[in-house]
CHARMM-style PDB file with segment names, atoms N, HN, CA, C and O in Angstrom:
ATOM      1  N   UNK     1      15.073   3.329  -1.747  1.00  0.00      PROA
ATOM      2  CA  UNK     1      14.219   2.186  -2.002  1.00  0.00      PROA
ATOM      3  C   UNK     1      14.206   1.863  -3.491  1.00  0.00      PROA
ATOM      4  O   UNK     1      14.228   2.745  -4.350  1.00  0.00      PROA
ATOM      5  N   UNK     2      14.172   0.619  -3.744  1.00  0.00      PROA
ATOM      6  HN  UNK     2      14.154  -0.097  -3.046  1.00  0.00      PROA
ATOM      7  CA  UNK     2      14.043   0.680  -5.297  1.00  0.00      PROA
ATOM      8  C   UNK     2      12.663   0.537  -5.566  1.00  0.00      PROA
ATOM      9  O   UNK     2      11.882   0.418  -4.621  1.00  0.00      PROA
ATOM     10  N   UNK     3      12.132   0.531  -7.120  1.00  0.00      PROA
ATOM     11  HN  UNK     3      12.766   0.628  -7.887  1.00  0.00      PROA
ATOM     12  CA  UNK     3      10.853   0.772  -7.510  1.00  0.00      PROA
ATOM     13  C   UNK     3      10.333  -0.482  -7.212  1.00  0.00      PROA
ATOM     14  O   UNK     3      10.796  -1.558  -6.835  1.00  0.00      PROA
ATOM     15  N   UNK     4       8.654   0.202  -7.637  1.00  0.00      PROA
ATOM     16  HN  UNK     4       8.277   1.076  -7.944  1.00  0.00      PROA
ATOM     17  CA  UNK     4       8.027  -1.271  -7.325  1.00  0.00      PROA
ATOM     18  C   UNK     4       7.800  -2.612  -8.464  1.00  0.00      PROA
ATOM     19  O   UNK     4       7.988  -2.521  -9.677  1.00  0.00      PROA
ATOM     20  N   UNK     5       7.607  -3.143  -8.149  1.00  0.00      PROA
ATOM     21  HN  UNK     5       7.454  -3.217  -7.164  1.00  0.00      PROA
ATOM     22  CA  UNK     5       8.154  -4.732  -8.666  1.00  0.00      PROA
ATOM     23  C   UNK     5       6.490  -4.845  -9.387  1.00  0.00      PROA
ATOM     24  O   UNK     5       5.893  -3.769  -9.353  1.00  0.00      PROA
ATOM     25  N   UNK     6       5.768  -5.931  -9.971  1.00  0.00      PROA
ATOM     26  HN  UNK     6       6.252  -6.805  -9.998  1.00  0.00      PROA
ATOM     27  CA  UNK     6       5.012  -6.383 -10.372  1.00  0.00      PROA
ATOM     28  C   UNK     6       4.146  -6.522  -9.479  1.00  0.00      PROA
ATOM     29  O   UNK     6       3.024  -6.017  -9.454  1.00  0.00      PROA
ATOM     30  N   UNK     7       4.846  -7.512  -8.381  1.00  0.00      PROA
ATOM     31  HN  UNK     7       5.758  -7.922  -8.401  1.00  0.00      PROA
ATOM     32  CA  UNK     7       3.875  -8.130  -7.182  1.00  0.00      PROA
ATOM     33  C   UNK     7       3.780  -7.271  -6.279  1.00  0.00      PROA
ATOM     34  O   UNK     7       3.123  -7.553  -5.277  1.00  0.00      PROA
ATOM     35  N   UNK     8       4.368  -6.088  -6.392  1.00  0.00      PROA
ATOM     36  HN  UNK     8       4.901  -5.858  -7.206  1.00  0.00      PROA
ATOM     37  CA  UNK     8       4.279  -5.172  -5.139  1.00  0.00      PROA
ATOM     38  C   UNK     8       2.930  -4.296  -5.683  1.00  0.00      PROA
ATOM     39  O   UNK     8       2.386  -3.629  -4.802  1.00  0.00      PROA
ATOM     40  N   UNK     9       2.397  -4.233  -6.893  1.00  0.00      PROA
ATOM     41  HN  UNK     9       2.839  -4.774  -7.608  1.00  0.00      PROA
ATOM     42  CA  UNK     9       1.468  -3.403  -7.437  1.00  0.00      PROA
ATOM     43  C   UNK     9       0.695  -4.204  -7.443  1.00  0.00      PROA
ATOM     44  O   UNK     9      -0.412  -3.672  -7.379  1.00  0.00      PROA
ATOM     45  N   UNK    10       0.601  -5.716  -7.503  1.00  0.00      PROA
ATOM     46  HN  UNK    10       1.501  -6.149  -7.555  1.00  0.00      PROA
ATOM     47  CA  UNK    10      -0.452  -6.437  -7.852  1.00  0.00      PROA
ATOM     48  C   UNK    10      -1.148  -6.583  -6.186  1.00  0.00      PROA
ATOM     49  O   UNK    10      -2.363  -6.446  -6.037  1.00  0.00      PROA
ATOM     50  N   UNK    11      -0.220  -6.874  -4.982  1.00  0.00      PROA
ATOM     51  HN  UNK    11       0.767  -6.985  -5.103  1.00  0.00      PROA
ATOM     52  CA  UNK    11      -0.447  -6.722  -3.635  1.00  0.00      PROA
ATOM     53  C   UNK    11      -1.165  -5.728  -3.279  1.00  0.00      PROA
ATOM     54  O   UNK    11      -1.938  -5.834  -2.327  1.00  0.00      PROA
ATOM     55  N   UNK    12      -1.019  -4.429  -4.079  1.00  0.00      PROA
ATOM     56  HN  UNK    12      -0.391  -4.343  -4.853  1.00  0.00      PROA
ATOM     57  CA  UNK    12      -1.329  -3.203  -3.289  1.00  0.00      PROA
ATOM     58  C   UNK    12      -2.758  -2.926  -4.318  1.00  0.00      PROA
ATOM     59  O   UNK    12      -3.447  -1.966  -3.970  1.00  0.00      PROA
ATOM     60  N   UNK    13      -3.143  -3.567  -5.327  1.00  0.00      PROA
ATOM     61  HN  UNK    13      -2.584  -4.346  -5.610  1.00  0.00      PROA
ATOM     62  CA  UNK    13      -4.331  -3.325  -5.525  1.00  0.00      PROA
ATOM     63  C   UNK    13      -5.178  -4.662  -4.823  1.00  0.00      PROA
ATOM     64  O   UNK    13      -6.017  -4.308  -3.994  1.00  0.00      PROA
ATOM     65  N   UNK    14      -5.104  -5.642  -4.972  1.00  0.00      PROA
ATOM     66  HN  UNK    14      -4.423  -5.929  -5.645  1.00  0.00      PROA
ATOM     67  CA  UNK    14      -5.799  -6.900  -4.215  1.00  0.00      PROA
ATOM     68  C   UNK    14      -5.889  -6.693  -2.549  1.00  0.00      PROA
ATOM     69  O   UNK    14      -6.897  -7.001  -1.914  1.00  0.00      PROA
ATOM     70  N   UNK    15      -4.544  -6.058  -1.872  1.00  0.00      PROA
ATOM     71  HN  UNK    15      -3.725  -5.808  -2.388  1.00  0.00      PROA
ATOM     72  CA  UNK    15      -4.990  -5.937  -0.138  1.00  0.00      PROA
ATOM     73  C   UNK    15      -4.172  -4.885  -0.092  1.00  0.00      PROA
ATOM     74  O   UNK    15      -3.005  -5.112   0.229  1.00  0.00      PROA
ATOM     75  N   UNK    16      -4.482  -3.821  -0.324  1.00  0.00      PROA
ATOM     76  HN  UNK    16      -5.430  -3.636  -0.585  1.00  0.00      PROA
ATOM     77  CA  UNK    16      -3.302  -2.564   0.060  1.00  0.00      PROA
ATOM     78  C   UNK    16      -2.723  -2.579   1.396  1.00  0.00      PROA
ATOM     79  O   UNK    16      -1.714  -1.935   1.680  1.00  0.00      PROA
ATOM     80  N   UNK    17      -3.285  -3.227   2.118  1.00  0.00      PROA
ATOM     81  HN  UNK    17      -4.105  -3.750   1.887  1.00  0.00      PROA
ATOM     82  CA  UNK    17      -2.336  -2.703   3.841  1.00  0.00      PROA
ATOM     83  C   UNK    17      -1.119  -3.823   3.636  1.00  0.00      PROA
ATOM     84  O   UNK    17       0.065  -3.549   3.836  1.00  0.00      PROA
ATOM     85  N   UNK    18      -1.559  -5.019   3.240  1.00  0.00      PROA
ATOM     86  HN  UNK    18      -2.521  -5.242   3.078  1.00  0.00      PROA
ATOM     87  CA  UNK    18      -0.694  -6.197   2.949  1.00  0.00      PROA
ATOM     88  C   UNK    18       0.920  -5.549   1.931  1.00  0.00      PROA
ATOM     89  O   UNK    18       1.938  -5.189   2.522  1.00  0.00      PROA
ATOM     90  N   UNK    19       0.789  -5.538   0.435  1.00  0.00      PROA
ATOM     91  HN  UNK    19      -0.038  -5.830  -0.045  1.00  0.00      PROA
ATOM     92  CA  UNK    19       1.378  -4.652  -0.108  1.00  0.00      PROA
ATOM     93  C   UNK    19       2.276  -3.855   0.756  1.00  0.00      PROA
ATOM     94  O   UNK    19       3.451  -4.186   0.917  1.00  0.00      PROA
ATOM     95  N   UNK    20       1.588  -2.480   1.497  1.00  0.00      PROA
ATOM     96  HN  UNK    20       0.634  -2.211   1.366  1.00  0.00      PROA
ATOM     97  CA  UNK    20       2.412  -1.454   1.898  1.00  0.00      PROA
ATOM     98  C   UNK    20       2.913  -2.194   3.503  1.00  0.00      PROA
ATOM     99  O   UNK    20       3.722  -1.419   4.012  1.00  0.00      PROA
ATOM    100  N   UNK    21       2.728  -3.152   4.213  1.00  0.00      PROA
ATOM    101  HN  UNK    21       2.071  -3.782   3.799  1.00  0.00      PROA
ATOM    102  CA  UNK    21       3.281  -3.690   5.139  1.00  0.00      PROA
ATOM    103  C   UNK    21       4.691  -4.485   4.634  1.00  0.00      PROA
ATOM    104  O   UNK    21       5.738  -4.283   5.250  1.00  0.00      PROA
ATOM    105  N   UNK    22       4.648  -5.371   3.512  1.00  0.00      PROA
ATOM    106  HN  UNK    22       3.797  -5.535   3.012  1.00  0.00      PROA
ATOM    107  CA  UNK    22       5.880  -5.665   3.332  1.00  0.00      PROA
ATOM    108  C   UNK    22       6.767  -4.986   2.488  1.00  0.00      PROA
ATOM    109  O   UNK    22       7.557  -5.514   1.705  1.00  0.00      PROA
ATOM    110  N   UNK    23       6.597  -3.759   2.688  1.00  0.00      PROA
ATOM    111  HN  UNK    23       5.956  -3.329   3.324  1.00  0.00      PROA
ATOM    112  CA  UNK    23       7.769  -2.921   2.346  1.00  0.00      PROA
ATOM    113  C   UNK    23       7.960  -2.138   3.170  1.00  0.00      PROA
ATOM    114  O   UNK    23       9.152  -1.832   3.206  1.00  0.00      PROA
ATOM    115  N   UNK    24       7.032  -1.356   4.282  1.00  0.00      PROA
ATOM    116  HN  UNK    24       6.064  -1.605   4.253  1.00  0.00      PROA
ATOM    117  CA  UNK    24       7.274  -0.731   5.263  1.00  0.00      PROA
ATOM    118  C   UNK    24       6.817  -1.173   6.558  1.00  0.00      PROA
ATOM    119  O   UNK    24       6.608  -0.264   7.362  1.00  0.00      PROA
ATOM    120  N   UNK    25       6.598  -2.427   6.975  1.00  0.00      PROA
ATOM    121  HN  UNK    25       6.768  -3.165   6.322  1.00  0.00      PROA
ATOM    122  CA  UNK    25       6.721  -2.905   7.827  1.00  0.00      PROA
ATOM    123  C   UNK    25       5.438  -2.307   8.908  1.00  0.00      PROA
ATOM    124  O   UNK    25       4.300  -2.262   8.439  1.00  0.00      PROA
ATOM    125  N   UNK    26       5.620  -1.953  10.043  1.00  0.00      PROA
ATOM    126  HN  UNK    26       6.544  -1.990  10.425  1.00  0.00      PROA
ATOM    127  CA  UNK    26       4.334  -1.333  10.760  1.00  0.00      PROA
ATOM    128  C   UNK    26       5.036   0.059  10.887  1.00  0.00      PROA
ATOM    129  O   UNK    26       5.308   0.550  11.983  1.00  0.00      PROA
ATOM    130  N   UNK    27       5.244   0.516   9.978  1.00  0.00      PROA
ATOM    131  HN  UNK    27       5.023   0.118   9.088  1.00  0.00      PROA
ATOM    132  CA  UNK    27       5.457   2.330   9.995  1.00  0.00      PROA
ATOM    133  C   UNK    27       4.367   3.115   9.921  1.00  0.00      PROA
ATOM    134  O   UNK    27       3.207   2.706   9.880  1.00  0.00      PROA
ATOM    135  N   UNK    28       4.715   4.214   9.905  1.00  0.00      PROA
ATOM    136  HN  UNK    28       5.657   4.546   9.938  1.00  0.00      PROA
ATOM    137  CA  UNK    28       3.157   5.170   9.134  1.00  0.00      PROA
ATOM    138  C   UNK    28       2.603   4.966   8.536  1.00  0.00      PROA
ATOM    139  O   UNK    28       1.375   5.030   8.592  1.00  0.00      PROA
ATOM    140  N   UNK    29       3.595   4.458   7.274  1.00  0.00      PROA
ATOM    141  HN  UNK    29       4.593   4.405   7.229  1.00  0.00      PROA
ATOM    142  CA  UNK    29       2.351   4.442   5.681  1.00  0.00      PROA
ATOM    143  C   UNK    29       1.480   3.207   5.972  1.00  0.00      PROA
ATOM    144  O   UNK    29       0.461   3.196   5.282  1.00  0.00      PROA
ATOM    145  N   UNK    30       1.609   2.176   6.802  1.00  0.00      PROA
ATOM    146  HN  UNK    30       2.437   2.185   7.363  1.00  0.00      PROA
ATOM    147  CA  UNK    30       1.043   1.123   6.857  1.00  0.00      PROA
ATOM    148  C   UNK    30      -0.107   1.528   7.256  1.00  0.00      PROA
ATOM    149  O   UNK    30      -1.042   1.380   6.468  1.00  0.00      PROA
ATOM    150  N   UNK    31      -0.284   1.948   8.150  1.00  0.00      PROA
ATOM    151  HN  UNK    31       0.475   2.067   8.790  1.00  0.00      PROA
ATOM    152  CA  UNK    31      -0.946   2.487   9.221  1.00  0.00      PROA
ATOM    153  C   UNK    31      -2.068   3.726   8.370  1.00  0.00      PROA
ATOM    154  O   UNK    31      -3.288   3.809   8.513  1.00  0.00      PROA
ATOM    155  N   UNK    32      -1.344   4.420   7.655  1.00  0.00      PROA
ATOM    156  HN  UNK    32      -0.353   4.353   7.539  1.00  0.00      PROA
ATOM    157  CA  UNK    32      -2.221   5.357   7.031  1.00  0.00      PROA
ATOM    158  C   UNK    32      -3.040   4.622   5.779  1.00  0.00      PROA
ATOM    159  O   UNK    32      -4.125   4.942   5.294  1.00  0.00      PROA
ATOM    160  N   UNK    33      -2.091   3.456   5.402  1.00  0.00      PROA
ATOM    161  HN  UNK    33      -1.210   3.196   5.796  1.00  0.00      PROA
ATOM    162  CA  UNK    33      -3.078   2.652   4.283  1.00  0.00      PROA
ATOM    163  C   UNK    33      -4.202   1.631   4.724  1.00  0.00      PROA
ATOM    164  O   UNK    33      -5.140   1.350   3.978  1.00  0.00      PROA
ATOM    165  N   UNK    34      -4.007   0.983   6.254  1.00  0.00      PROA
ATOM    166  HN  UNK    34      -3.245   1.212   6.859  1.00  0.00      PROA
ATOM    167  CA  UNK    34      -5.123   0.690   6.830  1.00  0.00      PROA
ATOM    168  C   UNK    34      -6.134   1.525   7.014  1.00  0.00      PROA
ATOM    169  O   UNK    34      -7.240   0.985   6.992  1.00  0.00      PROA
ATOM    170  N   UNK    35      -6.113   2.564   7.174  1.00  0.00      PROA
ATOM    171  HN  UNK    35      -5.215   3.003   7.193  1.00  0.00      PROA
ATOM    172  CA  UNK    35      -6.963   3.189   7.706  1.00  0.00      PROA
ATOM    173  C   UNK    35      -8.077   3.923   6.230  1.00  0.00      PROA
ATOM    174  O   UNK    35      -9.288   4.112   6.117  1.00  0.00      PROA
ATOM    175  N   UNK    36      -7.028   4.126   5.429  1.00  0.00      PROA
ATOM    176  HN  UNK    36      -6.044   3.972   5.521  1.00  0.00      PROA
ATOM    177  CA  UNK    36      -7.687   4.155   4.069  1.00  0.00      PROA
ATOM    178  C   UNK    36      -8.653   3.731   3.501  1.00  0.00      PROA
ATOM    179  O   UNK    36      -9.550   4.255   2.841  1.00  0.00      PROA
ATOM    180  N   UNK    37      -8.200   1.830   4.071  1.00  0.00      PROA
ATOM    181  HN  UNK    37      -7.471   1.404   4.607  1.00  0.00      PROA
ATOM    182  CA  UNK    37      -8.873   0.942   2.889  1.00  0.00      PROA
ATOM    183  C   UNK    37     -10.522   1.266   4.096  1.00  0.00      PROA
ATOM    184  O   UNK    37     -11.710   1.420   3.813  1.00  0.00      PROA
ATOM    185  N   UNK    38      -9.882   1.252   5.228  1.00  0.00      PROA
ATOM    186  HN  UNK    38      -8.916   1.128   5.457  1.00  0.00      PROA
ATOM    187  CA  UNK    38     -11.238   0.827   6.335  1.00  0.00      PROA
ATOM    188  C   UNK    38     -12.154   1.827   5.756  1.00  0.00      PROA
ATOM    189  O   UNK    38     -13.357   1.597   5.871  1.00  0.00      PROA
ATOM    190  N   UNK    39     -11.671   3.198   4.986  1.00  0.00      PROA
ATOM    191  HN  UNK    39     -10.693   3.385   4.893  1.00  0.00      PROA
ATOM    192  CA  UNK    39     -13.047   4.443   4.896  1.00  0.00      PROA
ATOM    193  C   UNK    39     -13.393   3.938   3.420  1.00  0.00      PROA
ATOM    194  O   UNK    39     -14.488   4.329   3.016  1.00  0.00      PROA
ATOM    195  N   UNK    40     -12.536   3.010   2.400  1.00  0.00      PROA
ATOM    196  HN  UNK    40     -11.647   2.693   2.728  1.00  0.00      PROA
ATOM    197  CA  UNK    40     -13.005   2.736   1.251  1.00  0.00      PROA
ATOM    198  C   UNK    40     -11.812   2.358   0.399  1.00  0.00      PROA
ATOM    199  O   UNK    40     -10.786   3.003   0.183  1.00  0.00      PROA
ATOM    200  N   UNK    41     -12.219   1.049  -0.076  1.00  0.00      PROA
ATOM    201  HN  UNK    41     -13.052   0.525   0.100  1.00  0.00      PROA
ATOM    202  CA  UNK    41     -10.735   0.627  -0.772  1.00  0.00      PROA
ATOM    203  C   UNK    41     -10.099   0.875  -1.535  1.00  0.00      PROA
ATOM    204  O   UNK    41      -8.895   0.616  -1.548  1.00  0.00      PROA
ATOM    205  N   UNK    42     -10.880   1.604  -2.623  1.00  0.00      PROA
ATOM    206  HN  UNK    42     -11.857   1.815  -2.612  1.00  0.00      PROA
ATOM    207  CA  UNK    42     -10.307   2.402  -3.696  1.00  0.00      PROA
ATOM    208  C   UNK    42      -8.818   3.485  -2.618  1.00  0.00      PROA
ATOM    209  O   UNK    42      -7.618   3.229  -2.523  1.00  0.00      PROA
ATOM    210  N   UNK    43      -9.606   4.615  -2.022  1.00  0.00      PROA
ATOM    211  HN  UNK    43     -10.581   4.823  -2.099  1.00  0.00      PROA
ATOM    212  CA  UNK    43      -8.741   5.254  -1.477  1.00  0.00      PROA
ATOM    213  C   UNK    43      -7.443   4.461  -0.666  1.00  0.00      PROA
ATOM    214  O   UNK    43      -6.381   5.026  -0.404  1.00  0.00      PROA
ATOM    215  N   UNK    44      -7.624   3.643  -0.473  1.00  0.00      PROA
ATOM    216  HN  UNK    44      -8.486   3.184  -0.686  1.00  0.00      PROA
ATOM    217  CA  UNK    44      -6.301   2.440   0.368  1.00  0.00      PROA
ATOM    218  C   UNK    44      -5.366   2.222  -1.195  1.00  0.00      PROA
ATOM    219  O   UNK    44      -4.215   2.656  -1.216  1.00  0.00      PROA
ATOM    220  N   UNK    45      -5.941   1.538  -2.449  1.00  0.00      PROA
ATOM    221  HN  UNK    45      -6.877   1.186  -2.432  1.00  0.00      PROA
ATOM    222  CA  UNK    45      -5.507   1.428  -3.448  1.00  0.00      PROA
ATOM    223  C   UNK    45      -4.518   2.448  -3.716  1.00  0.00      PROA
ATOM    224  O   UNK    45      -3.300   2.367  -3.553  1.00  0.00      PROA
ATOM    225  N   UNK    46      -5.211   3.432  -4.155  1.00  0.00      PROA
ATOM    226  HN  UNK    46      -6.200   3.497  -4.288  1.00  0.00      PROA
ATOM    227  CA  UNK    46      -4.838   4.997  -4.834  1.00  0.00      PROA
ATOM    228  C   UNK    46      -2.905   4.891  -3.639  1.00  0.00      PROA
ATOM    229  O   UNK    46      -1.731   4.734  -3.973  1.00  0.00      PROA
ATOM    230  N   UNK    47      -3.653   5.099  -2.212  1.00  0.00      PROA
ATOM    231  HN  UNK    47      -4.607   5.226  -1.941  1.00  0.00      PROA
ATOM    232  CA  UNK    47      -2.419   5.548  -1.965  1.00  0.00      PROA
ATOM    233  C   UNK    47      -1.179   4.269  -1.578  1.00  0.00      PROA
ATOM    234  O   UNK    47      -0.036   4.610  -1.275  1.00  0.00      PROA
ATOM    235  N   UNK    48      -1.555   2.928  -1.635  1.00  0.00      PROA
ATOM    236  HN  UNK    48      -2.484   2.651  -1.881  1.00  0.00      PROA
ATOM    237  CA  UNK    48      -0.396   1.859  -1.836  1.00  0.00      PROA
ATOM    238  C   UNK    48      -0.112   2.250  -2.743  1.00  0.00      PROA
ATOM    239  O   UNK    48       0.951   2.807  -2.472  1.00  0.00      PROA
ATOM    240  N   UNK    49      -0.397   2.470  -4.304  1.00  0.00      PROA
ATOM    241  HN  UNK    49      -1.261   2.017  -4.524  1.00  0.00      PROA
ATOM    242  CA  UNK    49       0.168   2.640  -4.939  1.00  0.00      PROA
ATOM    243  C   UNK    49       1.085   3.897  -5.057  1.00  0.00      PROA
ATOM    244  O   UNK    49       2.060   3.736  -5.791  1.00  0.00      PROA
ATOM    245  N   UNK    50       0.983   4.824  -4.610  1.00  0.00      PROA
ATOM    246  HN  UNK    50       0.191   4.955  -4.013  1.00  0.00      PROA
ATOM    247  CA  UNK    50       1.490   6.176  -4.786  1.00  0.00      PROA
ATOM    248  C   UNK    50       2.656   6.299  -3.761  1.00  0.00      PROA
ATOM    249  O   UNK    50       3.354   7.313  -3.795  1.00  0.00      PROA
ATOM    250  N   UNK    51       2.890   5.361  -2.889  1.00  0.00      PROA
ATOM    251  HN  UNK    51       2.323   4.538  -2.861  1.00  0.00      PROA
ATOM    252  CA  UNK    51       3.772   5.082  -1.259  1.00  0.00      PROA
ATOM    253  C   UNK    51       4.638   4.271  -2.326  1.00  0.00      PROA
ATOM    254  O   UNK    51       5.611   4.723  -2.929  1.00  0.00      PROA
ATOM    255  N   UNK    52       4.016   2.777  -2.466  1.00  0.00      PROA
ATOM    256  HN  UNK    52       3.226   2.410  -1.976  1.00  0.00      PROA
ATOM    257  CA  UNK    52       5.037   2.029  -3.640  1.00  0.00      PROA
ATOM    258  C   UNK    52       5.891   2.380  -4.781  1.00  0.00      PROA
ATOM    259  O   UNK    52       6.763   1.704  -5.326  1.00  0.00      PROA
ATOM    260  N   UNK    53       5.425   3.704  -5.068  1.00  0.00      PROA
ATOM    261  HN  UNK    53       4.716   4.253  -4.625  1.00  0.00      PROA
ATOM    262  CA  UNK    53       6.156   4.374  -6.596  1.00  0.00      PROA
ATOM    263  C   UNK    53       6.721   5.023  -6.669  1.00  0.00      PROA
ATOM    264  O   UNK    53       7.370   5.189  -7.701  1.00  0.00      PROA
ATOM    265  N   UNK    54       6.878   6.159  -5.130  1.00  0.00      PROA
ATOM    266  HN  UNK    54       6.350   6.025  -4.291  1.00  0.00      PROA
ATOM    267  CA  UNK    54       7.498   7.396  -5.019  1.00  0.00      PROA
ATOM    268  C   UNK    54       9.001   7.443  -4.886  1.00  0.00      PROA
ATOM    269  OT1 UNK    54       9.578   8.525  -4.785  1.00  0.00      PROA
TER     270      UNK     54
END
């Protein structure tokens, strides 16, 4: 995968499931970053970003 782009960091702090959906589509991480933001958005944040960078 290549790194993340501007708008892929700016996506994943403004709607993290959004962000990590158009790069992984309805996989896991999507799925694990929905579920994130639903217990608190910071934690949805934290890990779009950390899925996006790795």
């Amino acid at each position: 995968m290549a790194t993340a782009t501007f708008i892929d960091i700016l996506l994943a702090i403004l709607l993290p499931p959004l962000g990590v959906f158009l790069r992984y589509e309805c996989h896991a991480e999507f799925w694990i970053c929905l579920v994130l933001t639903f217990f608190g958005w910071l934690p949805g944040i934290i890990y779009a970003i950390y899925v996006l960078t790795k």
